[in-house]
N, C-alpha and C positions, 0 to 999 in steps of 0.2 A: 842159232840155238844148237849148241853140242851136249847131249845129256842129259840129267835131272837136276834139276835142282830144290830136292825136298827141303821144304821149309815146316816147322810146327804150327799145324794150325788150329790144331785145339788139344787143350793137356782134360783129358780124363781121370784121371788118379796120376799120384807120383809117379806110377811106372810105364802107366798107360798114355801114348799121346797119339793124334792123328796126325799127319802128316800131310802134303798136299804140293805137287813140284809147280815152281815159278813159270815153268815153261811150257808145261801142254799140261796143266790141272787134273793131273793123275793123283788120286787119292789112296793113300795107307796108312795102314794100322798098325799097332804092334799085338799079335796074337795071343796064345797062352801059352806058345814055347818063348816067348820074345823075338819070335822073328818077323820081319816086317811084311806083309800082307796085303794084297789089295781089298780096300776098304766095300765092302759089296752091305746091299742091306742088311743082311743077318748081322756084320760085325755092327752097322752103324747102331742098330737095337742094343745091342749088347752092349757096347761104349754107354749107351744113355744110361741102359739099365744100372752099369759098374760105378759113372759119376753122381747118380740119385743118390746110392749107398752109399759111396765117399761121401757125399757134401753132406749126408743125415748123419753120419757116422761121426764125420770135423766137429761140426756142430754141437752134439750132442756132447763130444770131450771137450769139447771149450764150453759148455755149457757147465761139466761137471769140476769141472778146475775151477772154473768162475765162482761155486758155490763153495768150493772146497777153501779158499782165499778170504773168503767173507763171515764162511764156520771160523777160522783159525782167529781172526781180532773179535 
């Protein structure tokens, strides 16, 4: 085992993902400068809090396109 080998292992918003290496399961983040970060509670909160907002956020504009397509015929 020489190194890390960070893998994605979980995407929270397009820009935001977690990260997590194959080899000794060191956990990071990507912060609010975008630089990579060791994953500690406060970010893990914040990840969830950021992907609730994305997923309600998705949702809600695939909800409004959906209606928008169905006004139009």
């Amino acid at each position: 085992m020489f190194g890390h080998d960070y893998q994605v292992s979980r995407r929270v918003t397009n820009h935001v993902k977690e990260f997590t290496c194959k080899n000794c399961k060191k956990e990071l983040t990507i912060n609010s400068s975008g630089k990579l970060t060791e994953l500690t509670p406060k970010f893990k909160e914040i990840n969830d809090v950021l992907e609730r907002i994305h997923t309600r956020r998705l949702m809600r504009l695939t909800k409004q396109k959906g209606d928008l397509l169905v006004f139009r015929h």
